[in-house]
Backbone as XML, in Angstrom:
<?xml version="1.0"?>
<chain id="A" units="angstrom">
  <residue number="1" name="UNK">
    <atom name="N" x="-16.618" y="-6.808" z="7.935"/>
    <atom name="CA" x="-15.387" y="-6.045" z="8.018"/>
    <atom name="C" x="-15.704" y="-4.589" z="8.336"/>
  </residue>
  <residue number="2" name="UNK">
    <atom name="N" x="-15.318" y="-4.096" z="9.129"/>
    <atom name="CA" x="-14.842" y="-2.217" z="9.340"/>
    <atom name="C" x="-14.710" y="-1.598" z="7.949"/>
  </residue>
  <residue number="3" name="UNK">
    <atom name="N" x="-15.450" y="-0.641" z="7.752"/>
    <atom name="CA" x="-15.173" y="0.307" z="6.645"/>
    <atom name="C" x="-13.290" y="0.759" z="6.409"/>
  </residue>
  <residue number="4" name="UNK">
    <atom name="N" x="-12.527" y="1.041" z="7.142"/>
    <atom name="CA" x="-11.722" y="1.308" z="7.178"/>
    <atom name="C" x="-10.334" y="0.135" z="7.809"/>
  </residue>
  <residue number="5" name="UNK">
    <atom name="N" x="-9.143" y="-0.412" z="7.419"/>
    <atom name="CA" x="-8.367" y="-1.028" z="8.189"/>
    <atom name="C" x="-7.218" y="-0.367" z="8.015"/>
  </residue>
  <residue number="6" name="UNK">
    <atom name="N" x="-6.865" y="0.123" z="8.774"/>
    <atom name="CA" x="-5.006" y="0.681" z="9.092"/>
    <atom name="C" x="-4.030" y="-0.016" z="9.447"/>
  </residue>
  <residue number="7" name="UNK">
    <atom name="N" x="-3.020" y="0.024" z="8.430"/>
    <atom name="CA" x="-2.200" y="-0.788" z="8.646"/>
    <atom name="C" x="-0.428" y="-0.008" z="8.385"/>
  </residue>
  <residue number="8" name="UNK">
    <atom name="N" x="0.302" y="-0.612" z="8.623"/>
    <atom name="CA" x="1.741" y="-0.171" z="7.820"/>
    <atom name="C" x="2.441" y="-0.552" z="6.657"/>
  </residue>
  <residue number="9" name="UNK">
    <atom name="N" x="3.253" y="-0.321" z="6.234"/>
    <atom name="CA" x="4.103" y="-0.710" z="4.817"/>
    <atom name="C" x="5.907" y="-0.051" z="5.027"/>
  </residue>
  <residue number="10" name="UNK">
    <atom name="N" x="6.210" y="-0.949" z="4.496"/>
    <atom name="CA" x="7.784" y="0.349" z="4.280"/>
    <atom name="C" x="7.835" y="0.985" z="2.788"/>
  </residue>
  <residue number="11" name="UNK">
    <atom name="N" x="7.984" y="2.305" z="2.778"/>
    <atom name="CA" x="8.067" y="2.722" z="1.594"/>
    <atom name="C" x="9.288" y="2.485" z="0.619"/>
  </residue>
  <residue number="12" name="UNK">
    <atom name="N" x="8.802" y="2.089" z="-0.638"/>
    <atom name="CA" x="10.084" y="1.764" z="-1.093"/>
    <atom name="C" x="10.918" y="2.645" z="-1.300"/>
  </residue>
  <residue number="13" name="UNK">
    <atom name="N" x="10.914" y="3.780" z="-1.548"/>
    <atom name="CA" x="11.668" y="4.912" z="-1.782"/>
    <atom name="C" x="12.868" y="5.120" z="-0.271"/>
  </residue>
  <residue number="14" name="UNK">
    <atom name="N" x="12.295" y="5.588" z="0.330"/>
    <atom name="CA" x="12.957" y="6.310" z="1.377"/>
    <atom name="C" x="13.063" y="4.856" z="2.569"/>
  </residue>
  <residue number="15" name="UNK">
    <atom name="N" x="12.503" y="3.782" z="2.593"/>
    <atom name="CA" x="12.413" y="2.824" z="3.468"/>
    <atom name="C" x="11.815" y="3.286" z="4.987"/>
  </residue>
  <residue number="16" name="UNK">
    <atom name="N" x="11.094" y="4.028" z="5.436"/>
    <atom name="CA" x="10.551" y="4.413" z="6.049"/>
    <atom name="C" x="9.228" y="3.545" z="6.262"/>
  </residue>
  <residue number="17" name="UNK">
    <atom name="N" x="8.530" y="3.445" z="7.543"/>
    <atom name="CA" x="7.638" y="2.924" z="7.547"/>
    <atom name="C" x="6.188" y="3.926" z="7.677"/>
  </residue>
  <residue number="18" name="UNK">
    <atom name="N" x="5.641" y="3.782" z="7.330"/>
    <atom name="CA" x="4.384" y="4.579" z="6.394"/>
    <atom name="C" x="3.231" y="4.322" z="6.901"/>
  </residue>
  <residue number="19" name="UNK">
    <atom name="N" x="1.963" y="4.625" z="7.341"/>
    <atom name="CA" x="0.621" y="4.394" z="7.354"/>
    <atom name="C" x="0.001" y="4.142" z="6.471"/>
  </residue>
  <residue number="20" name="UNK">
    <atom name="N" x="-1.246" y="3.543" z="6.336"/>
    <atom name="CA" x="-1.803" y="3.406" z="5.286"/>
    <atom name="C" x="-3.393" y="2.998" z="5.667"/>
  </residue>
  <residue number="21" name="UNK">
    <atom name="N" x="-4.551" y="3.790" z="5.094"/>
    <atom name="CA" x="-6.220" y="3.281" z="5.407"/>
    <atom name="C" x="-6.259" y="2.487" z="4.204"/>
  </residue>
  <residue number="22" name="UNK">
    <atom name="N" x="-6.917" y="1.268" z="4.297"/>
    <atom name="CA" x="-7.649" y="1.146" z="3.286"/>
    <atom name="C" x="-8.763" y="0.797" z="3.083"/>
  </residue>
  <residue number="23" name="UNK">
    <atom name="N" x="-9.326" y="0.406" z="2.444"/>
    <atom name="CA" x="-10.872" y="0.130" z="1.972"/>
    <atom name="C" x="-11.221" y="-1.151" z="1.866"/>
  </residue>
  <residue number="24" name="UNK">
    <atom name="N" x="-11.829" y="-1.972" z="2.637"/>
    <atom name="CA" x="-12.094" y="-3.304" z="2.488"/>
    <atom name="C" x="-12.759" y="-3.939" z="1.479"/>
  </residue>
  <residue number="25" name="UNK">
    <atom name="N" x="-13.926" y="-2.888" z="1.616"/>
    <atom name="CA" x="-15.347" y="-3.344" z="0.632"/>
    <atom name="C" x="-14.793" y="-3.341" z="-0.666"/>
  </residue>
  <residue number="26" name="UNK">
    <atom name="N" x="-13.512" y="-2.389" z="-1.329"/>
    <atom name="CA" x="-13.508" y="-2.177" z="-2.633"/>
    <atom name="C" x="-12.615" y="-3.619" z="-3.071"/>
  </residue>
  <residue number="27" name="UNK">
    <atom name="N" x="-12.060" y="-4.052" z="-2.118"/>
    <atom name="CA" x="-11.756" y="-5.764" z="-3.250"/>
    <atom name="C" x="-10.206" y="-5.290" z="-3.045"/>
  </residue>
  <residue number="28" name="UNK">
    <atom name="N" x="-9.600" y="-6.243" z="-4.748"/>
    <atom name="CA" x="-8.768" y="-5.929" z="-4.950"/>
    <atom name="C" x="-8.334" y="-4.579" z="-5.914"/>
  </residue>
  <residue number="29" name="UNK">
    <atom name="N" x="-7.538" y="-3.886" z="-5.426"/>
    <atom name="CA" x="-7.056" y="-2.898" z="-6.221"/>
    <atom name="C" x="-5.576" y="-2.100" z="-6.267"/>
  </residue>
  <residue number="30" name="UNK">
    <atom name="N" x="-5.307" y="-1.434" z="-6.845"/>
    <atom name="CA" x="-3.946" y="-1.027" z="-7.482"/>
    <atom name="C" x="-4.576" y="0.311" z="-7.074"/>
  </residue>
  <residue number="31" name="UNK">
    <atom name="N" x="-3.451" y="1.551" z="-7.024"/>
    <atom name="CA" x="-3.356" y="3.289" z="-6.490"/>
    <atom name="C" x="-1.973" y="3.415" z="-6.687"/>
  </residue>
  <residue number="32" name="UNK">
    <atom name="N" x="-2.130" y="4.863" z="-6.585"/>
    <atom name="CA" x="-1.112" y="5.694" z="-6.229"/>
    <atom name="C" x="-1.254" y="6.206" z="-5.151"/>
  </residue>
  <residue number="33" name="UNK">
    <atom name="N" x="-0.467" y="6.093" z="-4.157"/>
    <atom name="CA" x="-0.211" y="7.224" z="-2.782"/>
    <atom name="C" x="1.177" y="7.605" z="-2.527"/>
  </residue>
  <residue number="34" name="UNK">
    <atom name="N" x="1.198" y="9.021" z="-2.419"/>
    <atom name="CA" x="2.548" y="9.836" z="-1.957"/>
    <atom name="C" x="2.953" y="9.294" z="-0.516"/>
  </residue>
  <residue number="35" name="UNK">
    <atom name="N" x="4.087" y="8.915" z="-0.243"/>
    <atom name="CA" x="4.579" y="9.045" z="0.897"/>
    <atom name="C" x="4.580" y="9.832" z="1.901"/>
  </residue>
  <residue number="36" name="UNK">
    <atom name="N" x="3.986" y="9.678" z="3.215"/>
    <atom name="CA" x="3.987" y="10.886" z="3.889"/>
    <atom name="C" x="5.517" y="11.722" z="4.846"/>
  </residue>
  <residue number="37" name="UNK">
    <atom name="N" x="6.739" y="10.546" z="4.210"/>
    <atom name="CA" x="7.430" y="10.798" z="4.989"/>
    <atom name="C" x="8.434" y="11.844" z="3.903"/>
  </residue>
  <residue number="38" name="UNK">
    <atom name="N" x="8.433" y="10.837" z="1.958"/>
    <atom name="CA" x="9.529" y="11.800" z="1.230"/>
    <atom name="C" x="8.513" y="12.359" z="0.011"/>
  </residue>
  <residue number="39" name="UNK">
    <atom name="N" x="7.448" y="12.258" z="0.514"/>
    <atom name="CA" x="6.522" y="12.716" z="-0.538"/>
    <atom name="C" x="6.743" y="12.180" z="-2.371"/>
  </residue>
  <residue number="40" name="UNK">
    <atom name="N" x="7.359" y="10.713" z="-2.177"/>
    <atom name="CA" x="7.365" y="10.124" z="-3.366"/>
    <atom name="C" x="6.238" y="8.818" z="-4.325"/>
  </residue>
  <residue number="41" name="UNK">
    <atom name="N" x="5.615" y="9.239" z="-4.734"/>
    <atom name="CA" x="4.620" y="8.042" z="-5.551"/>
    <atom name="C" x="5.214" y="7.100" z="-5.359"/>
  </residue>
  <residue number="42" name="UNK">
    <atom name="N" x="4.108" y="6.295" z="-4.550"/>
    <atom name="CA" x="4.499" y="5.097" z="-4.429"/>
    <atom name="C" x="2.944" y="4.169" z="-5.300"/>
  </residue>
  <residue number="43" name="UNK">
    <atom name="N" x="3.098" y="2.989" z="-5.814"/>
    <atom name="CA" x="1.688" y="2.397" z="-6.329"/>
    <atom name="C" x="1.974" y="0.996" z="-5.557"/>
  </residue>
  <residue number="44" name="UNK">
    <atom name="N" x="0.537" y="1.138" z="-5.323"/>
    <atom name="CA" x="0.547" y="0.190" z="-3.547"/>
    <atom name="C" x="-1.053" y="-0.559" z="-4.506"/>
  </residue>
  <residue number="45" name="UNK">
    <atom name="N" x="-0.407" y="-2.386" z="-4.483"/>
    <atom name="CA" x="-1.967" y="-3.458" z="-4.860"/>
    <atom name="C" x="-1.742" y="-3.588" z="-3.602"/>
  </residue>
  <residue number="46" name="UNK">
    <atom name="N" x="-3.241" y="-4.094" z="-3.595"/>
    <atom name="CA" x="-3.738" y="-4.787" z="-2.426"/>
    <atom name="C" x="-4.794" y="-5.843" z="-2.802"/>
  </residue>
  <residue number="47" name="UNK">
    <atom name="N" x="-5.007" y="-6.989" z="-2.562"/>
    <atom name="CA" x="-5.941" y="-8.042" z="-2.056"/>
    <atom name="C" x="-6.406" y="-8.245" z="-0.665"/>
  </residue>
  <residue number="48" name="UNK">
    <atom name="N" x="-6.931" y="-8.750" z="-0.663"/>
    <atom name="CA" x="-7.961" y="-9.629" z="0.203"/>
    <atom name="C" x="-8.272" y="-10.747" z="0.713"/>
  </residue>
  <residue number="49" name="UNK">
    <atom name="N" x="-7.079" y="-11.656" z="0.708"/>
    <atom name="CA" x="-7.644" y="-13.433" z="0.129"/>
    <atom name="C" x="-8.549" y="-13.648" z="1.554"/>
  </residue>
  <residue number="50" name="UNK">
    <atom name="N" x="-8.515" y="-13.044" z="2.513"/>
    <atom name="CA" x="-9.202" y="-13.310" z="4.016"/>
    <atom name="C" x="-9.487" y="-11.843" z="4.807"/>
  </residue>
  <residue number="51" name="UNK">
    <atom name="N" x="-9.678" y="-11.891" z="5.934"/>
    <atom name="CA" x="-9.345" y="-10.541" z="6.859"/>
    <atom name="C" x="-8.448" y="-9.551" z="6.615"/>
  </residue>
  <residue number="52" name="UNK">
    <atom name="N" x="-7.051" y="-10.020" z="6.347"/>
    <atom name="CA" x="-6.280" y="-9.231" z="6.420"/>
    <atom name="C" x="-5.343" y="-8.933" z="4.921"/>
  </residue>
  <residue number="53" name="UNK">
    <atom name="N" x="-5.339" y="-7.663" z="4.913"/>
    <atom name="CA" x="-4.920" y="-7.232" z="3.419"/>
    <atom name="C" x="-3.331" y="-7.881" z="3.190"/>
  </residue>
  <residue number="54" name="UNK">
    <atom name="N" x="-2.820" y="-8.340" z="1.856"/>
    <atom name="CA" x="-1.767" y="-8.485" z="1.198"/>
    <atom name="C" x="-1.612" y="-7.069" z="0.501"/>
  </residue>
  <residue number="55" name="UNK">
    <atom name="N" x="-0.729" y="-6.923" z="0.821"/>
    <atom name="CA" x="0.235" y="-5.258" z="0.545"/>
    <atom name="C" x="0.899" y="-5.802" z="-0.322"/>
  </residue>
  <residue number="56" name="UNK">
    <atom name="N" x="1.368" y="-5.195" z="-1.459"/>
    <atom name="CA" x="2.733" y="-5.128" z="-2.488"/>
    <atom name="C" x="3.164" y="-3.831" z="-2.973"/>
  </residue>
  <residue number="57" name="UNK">
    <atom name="N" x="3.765" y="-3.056" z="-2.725"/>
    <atom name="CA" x="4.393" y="-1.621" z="-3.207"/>
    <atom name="C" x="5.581" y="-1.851" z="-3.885"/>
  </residue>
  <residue number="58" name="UNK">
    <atom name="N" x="5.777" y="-0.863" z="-4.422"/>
    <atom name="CA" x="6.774" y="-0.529" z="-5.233"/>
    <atom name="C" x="7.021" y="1.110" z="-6.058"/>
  </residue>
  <residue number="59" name="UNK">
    <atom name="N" x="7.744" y="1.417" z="-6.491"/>
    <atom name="CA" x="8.004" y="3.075" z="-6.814"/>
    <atom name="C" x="7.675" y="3.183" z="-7.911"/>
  </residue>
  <residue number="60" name="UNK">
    <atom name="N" x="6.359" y="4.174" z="-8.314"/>
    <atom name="CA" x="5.989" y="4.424" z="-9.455"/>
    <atom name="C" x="7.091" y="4.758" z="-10.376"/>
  </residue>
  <residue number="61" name="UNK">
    <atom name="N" x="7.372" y="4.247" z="-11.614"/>
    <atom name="CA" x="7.940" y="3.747" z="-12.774"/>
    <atom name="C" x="8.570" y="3.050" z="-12.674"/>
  </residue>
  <residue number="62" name="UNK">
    <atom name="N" x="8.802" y="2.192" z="-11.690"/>
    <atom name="CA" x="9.602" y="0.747" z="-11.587"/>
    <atom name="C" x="8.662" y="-0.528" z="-11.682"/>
  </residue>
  <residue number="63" name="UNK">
    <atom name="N" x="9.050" y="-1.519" z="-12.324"/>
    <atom name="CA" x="8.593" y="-2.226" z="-12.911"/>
    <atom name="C" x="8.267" y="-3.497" z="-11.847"/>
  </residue>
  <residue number="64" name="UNK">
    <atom name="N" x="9.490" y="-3.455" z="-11.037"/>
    <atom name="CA" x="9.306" y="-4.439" z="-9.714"/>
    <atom name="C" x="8.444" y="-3.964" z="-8.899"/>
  </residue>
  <residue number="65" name="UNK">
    <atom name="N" x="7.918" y="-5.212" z="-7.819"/>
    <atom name="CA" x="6.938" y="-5.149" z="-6.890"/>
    <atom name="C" x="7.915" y="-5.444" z="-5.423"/>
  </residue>
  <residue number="66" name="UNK">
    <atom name="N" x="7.253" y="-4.937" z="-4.733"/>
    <atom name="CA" x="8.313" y="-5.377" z="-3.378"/>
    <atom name="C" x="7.390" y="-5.856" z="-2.594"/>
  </residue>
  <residue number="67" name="UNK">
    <atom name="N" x="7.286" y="-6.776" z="-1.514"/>
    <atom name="CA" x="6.314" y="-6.946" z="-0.381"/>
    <atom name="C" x="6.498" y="-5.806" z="0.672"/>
  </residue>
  <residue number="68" name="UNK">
    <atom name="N" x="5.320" y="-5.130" z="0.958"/>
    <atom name="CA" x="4.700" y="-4.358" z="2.132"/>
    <atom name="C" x="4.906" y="-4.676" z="3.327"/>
  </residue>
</chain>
């Protein structure tokens, strides 16, 4: 895999569609990233099950997950 894969998401906040790098090698993991469009925390998991990442976001202090 590429050190780096870029991909998109819609943010849940503002529904905007968003960029996003991520990190292959590190697996699965959970973050925080600000939106670059309303500058709102968003906490974005990600897996791995193959090549291509499974996205799930949702708005930091909400309890739901949304698909990416």
């Amino acid at each position: 895999m590429d050190a780096n894969f870029e991909t998109t998401a819609q943010c849940p906040w503002c529904w905007e569609t968003i960029d996003l790098t991520l990190d292959p090698s590190a697996g699965e993991q959970t973050y925080v990233e600000d939106c670059s469009v309303c500058c709102r925390p968003i906490v974005v998991h990600v897996t791995w099950p193959g090549d291509e990442p499974v996205l799930t976001l949702r708005r930091e202090g909400d309890e739901q997950w949304a698909d990416g």
